[in-house]
C-alpha positions as CSV (number, residue, x, y, z in Angstrom):
1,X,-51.4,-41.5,19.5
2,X,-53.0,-38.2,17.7
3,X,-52.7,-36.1,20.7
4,X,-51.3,-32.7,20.2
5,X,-49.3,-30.3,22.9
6,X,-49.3,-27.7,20.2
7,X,-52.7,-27.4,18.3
8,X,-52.4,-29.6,15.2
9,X,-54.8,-32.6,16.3
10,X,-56.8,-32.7,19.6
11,X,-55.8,-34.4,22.7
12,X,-55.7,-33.6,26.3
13,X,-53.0,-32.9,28.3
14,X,-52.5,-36.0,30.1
15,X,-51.7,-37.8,26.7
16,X,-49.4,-35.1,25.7
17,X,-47.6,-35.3,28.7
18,X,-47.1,-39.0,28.3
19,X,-45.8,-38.7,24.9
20,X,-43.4,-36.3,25.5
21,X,-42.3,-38.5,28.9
22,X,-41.4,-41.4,26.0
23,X,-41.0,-40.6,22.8
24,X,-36.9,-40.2,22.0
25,X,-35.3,-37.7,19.8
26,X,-32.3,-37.9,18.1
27,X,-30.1,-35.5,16.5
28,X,-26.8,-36.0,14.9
29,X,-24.5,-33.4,14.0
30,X,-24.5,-30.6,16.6
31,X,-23.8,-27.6,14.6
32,X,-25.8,-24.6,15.1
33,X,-28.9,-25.8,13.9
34,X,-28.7,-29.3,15.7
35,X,-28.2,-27.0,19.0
36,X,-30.9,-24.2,17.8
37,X,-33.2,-27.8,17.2
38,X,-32.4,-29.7,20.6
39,X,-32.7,-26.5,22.7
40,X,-36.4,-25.9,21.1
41,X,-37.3,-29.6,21.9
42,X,-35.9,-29.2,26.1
43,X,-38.2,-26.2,26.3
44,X,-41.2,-27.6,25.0
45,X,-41.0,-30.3,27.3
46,X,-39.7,-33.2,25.4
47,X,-37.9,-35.4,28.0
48,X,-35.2,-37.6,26.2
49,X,-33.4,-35.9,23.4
50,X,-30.2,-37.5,22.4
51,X,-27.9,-35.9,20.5
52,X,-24.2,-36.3,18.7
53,X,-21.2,-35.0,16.9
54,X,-18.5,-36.3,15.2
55,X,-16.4,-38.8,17.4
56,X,-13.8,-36.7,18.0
57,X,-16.1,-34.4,19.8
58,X,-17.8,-36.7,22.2
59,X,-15.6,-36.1,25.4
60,X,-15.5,-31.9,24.5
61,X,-19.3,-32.3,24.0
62,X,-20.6,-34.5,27.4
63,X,-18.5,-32.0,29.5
64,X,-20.4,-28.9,27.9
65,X,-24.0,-30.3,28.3
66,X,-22.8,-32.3,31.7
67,X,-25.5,-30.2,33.3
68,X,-28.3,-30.0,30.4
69,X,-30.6,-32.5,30.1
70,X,-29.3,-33.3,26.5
71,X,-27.8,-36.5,26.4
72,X,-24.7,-37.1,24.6
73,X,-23.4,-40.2,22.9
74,X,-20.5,-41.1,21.0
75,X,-21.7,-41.6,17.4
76,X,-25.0,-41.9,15.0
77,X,-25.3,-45.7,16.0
78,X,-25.8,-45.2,19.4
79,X,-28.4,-42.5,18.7
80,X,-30.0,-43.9,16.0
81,X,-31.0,-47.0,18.0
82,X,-32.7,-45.5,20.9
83,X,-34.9,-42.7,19.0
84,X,-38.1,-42.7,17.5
85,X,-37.8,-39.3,15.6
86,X,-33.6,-38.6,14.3
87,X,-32.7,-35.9,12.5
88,X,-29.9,-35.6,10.1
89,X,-28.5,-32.2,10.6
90,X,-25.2,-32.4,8.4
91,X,-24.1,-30.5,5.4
92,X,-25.7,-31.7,2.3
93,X,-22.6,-32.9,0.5
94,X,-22.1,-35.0,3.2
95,X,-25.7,-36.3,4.3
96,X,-25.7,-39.2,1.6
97,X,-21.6,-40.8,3.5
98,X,-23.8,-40.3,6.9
99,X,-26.6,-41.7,6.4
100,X,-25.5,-44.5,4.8
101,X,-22.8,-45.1,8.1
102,X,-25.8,-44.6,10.8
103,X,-29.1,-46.3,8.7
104,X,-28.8,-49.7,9.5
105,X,-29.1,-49.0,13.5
106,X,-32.1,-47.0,12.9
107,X,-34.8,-48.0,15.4
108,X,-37.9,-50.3,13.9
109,X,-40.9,-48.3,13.0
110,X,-38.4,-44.7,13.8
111,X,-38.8,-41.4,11.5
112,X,-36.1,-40.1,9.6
113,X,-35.7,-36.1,8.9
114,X,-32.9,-33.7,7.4
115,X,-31.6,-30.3,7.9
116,X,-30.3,-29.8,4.7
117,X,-31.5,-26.9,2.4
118,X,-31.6,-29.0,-0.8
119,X,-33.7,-32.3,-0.5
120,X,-33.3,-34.6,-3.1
121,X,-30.2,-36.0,-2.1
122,X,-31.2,-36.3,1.1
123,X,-34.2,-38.2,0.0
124,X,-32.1,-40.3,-2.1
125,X,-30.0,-41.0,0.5
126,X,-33.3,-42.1,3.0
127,X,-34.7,-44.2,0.0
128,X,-31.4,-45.8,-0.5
129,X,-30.0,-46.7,2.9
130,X,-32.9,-47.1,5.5
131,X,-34.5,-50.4,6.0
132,X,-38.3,-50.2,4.5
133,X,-39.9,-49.8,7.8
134,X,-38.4,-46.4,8.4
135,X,-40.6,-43.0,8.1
136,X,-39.1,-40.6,6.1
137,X,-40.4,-36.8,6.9
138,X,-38.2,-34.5,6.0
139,X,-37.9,-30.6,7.4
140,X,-36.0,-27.7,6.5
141,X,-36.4,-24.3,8.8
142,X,-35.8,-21.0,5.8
143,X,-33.4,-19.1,8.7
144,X,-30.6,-19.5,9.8
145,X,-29.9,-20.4,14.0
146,X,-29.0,-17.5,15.5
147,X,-32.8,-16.4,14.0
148,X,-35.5,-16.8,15.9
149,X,-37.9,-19.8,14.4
150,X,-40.9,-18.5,16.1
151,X,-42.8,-17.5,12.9
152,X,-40.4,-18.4,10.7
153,X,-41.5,-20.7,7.8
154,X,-40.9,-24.5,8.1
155,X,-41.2,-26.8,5.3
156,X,-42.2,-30.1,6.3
157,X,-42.0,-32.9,3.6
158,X,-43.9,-36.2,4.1
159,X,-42.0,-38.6,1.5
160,X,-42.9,-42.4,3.1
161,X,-44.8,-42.6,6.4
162,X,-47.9,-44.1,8.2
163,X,-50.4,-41.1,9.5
164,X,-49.2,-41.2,13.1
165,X,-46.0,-40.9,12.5
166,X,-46.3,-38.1,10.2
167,X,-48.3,-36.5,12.4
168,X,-45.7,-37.2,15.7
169,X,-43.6,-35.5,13.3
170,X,-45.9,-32.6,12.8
171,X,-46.4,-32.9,16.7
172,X,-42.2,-32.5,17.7
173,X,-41.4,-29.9,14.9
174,X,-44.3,-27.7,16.7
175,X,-41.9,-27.4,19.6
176,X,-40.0,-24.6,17.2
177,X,-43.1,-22.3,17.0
178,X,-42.8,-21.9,13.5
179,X,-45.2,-21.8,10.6
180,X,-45.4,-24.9,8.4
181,X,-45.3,-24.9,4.7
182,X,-46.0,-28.8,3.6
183,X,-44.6,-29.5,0.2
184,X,-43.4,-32.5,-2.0
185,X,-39.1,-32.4,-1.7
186,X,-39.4,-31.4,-5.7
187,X,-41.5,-28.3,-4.7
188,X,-39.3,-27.7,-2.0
189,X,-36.4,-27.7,-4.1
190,X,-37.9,-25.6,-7.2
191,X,-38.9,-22.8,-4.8
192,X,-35.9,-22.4,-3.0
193,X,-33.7,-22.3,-6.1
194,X,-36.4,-19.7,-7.5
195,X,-35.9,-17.3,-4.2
196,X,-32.4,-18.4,-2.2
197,X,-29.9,-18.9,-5.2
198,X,-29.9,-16.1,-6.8
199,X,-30.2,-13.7,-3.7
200,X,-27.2,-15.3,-2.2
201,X,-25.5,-14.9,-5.5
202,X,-26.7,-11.3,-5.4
203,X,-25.4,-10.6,-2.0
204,X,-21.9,-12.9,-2.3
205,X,-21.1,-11.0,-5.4
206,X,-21.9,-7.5,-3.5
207,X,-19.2,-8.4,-1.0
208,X,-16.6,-10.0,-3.7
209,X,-17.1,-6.4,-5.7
210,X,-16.1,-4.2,-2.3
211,X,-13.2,-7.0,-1.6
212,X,-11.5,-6.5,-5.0
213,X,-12.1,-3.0,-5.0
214,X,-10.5,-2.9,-1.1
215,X,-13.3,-1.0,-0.5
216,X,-15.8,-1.0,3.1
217,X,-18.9,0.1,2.4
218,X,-19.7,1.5,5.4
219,X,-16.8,4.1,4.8
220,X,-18.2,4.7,1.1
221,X,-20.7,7.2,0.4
222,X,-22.0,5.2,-2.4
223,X,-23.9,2.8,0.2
224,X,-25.4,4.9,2.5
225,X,-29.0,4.7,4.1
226,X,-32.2,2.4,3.0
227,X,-31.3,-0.1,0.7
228,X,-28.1,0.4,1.1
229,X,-28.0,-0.3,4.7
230,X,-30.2,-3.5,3.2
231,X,-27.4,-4.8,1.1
232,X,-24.5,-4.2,3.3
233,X,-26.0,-5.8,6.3
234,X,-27.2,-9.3,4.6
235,X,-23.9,-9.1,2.5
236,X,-21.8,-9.3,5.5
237,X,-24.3,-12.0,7.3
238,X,-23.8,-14.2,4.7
239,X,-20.0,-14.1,4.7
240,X,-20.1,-14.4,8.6
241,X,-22.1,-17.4,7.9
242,X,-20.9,-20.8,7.3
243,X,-19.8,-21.4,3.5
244,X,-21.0,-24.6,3.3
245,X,-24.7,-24.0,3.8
246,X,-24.9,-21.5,0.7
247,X,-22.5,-24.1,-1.4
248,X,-24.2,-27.0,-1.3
249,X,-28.2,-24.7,-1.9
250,X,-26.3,-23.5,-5.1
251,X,-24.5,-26.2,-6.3
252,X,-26.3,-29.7,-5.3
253,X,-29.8,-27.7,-6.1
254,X,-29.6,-28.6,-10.2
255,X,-32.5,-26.1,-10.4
256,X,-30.4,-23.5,-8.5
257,X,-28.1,-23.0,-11.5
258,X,-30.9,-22.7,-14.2
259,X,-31.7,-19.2,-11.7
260,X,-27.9,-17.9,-11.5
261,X,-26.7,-18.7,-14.6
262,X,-30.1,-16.3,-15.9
263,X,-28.8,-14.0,-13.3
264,X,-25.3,-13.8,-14.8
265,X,-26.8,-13.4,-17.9
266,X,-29.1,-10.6,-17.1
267,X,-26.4,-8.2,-15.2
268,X,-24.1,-9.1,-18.4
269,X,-26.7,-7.9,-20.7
270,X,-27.7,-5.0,-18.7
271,X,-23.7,-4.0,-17.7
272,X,-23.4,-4.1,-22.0
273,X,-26.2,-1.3,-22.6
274,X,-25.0,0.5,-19.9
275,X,-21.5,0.8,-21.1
276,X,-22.8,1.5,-24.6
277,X,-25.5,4.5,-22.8
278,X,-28.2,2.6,-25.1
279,X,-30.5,4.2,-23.5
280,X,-34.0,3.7,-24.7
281,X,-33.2,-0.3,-25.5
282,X,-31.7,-0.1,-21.3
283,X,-34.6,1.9,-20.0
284,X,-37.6,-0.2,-22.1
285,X,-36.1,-3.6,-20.7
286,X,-36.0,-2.5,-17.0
287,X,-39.4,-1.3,-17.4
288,X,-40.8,-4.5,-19.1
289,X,-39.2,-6.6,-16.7
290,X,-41.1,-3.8,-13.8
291,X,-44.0,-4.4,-15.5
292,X,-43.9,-8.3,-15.3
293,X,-42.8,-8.7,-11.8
294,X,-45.1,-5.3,-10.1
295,X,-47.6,-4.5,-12.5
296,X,-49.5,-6.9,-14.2
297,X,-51.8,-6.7,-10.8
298,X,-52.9,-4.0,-8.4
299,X,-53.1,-7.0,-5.8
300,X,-49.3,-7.7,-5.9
301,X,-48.7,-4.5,-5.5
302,X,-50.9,-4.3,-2.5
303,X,-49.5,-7.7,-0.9
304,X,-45.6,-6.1,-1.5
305,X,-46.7,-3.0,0.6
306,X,-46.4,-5.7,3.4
307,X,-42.8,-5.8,2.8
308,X,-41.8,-2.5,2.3
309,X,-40.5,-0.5,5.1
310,X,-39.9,3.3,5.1
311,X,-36.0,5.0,4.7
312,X,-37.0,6.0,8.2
313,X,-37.0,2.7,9.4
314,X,-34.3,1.1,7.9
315,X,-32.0,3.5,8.4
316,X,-31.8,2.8,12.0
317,X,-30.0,-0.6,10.6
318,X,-26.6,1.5,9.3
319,X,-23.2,0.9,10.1
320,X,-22.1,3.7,7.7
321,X,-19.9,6.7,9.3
322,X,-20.7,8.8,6.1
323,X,-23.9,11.5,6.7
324,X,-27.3,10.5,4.4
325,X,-26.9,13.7,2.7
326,X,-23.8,12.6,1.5
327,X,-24.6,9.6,-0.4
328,X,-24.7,9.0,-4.4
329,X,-26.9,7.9,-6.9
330,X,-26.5,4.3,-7.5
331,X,-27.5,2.2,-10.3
332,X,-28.6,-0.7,-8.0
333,X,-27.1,-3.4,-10.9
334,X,-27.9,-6.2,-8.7
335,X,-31.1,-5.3,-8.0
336,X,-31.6,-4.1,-11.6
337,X,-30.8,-7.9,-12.7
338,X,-32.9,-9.5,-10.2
339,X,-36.1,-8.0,-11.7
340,X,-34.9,-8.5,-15.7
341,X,-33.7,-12.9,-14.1
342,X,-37.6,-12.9,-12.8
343,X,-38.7,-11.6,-16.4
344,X,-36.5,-14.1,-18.2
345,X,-37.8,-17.0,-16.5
346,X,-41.5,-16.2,-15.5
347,X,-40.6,-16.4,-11.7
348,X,-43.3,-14.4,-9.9
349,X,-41.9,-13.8,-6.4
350,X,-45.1,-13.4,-4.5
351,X,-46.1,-17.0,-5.2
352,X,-42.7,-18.4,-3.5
353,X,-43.4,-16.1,-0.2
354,X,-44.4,-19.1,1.6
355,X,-41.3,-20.1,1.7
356,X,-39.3,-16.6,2.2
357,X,-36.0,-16.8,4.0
358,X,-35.1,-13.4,5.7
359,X,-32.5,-12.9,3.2
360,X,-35.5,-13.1,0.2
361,X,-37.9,-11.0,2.3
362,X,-35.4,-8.1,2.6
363,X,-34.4,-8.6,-1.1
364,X,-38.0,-8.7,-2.0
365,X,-38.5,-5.7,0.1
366,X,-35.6,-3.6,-1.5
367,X,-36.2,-4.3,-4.7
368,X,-39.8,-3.2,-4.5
369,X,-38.8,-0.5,-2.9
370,X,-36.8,0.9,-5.7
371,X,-39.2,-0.2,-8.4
372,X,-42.1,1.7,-6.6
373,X,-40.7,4.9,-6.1
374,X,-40.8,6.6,-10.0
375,X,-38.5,9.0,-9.2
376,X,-35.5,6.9,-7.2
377,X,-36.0,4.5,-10.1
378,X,-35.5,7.0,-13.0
379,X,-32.4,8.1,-11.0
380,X,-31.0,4.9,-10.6
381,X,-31.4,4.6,-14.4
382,X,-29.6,7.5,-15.0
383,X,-26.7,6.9,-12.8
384,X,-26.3,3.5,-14.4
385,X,-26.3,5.0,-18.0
386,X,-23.6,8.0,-17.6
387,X,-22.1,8.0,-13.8
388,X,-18.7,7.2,-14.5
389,X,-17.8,6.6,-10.7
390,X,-20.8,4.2,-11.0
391,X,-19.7,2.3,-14.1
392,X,-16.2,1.6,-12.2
393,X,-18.3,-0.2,-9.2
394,X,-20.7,-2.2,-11.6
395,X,-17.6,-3.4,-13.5
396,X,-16.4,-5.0,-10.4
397,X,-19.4,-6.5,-9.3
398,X,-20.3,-8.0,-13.2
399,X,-16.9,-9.8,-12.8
400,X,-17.9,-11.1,-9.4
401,X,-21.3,-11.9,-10.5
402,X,-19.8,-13.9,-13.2
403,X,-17.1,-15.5,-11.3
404,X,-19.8,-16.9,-8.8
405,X,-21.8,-17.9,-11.5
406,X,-19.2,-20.2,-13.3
407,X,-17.8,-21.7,-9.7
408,X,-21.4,-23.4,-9.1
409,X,-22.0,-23.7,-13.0
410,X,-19.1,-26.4,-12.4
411,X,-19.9,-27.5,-9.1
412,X,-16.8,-26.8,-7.5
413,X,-17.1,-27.2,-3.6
414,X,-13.6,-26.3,-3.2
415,X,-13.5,-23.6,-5.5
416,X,-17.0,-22.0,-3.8
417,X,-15.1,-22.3,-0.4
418,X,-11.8,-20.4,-1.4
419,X,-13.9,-17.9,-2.9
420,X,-16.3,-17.3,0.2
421,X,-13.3,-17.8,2.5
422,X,-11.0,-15.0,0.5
423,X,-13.9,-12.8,0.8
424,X,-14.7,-13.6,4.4
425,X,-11.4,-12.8,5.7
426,X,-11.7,-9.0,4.3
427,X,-14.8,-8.1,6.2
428,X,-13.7,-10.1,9.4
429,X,-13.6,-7.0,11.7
430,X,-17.2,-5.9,11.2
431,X,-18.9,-9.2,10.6
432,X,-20.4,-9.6,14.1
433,X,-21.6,-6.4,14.1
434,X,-23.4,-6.8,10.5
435,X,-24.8,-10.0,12.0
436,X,-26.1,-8.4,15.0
437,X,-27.8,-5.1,13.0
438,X,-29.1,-7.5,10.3
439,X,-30.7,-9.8,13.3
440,X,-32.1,-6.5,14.7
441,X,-33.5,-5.9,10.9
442,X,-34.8,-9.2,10.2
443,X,-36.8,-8.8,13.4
444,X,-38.1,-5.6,12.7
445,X,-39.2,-6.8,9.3
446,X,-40.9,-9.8,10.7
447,X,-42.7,-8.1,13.3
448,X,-44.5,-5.5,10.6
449,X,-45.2,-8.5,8.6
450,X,-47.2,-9.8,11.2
451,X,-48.6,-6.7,12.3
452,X,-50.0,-6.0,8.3
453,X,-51.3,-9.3,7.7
């Protein structure tokens, strides 16, 4: 059957109904995104979606959805042998134990897909343990599930499938309203190494620099308005996030550590000229690297304007008690080393915008920000050459920047946990109400996208 409910192939209604009257979709692991996934597929009218967690959760888990049309079972077997489409949504260091417990129920002829954010070992995992007849398309959705997916990008991976399968996949994923990218899993992986591992890095290390300093930002009148409001909100996200989705991106992702490692290396460089107030050698590198990333091209510049939002507008997105006209000079280090990483390794971050997560968008967005205003960015140099209170900060956050560097360098799950977890625990009291402003940003951001392209 080609027969599409959502626009990718033609059919009529009658055949779309049918399909979605028989075709069985499984899920197992019901986290956050397994939930986000199976409420998306109830809504656009797919009738049997089967779903479950890990054994111990069965009972819990049939008495929550007792009145959803979700049905539960016990384990990945059960699932596995009734659905046509099944989706893997478990944490990458785990996906490879799973999939090797669940693949020999798999339904004849079924298509196999993964959640995870880093794709080769899932692939290797599909390749290894599913019997030959099994369809591997793969997925990944660049948000996170208490984000909206309608318009979100979707990266859909055909590794091993027949065209009607592939395109049932195509088909089901529709149900999210999102917009798909379609890449191989090594261009999947490549890109989001190039535009998630070092902006989680940026953002974890933000947060590790205000937690040794026993510092909130929002009480600090070094991080107040714009960008600020930018990097406190998405800090605190990510740390009211689960640990485990940013650990296994950074560490599994060998091309993830080629990107932070540069990263470390640029804010170490940088922090050195800065203590030493080498000025001319500090300003001509930032300006190179400005040059490289914004303006080599007069059409990057105009595609980044789609980014960019106003002070105006972002500072509606504070949770700052200081007043604007109290706030300090910053010498934006992170965002400083972001532009001089991109240098280094000849990442353009315009060509990976297919595949922008919010957290990469706003990054994007801020850092473009900075490096388009002459004025803010001669400041920022400034500050970061002979503001002593400034100097104290970036101290603190080169050590955190290098301490997260050298946890994934080694590939210490543990290690990357206790980190994220000690870090966590300081913010605790304000993480829902970051998460809930940086939703409200994310949105707003989206939306002008849209509106602009």
């Amino acid at each position: 059957m080609t027969a599409s409910c959502h626009g990718t192939t033609t059919g009529t209604p009658g055949e779309c109904f049918a399909e979605k009257r028989t075709v069985n979709i499984g899920i197992i692991g019901f986290g956050d995104m397994g939930r986000l996934y199976a409420q998306k597929f109830i809504e656009a009218g797919w009738q049997h979606v089967n779903v479950c967690d890990l054994p111990a959760k069965y009972d819990a888990l049939r008495e929550e959805l007792a009145d959803s049309p979700i049905r539960v079972f016990r384990d990945g077997h059960a699932v596995s042998r009734r659905s046509d489409f099944i989706i893997y949504s478990v944490e990458a260091e785990r996906i490879n134990a799973v999939v090797a417990l669940y693949a020999p129920s798999t339904k004849m002829g079924a298509i196999v897909a993964g959640q995870t954010s880093v794709k080769a070992p899932e692939v290797r995992a599909f390749e290894e343990h599913m019997p030959e007849d099994v369809n591997i398309v793969t997925c990944h959705s660049l948000h996170g599930p208490k984000i909206d997916p309608t318009g979100q990008p979707l990266v859909i991976v055909r590794h091993r499938s027949t065209e009607d399968k592939y395109h049932l996949t195509v088909r089901i994923l529709s149900s999210l309203g999102s917009e798909h990218v379609f890449l191989s899993y090594e261009e999947h992986d490549r890109i989001t190494a190039d535009t998630q591992a070092v902006t989680h890095v940026a953002f974890l290390s933000m947060g590790t620099a205000w937690k040794t300093q026993r510092v909130f930002p929002w009480e600090d009148r070094n991080y107040v308005g714009g960008i600020e409001n930018v990097k406190v909100n998405m800090a605190l996200r990510i740390y009211g996030s689960k640990w485990h989705v940013y650990a296994g991106l950074a560490i599994l992702n060998p091309s993830a550590r080629i990107q932070v490692r540069q990263y470390a290396l640029s804010v170490s460089e940088l922090f050195a000229l800065m203590i030493q107030e080498r000025k001319e050698e500090f300003r001509a590198r930032i300006l190179r690297a400005a040059d490289y990333v914004f303006g080599q091209a007069g059409e990057q510049r105009q595609r980044s304007r789609k980014i960019l939002l106003s002070d105006e507008v972002l500072d509606r997105f504070s949770l700052s008690s200081v007043p604007k006209e109290k706030r300090k000079p910053n010498s934006h280090l992170s965002l400083l080393a972001i532009v001089d990483c991109w240098h280094a390794l000849r990442i353009n971050p315009y060509d990976h915008l297919i595949c922008q997560t919010p957290p990469f968008r706003l990054w994007v967005g801020i850092v473009e920000y900075l490096f388009n205003d002459a004025e803010m960015l001669e400041s920022t140099i400034n500050a970061a050459l002979y503001d002593m209170d400034t100097r104290g900060e970036d101290l603190h956050f080169y050590s955190a920047a290098q301490g997260w560097a050298q946890c994934i360098e080694i590939g210490s799950m543990e290690g990357y946990q206790l980190r994220f977890q000690d870090t966590s625990s300081f913010f605790q009291d304000r993480l829902a109400d970051a998460g809930k402003l940086s939703s409200e940003m994310i949105a707003t951001i989206t939306r002008h996208i849209h509106q602009t392209d």
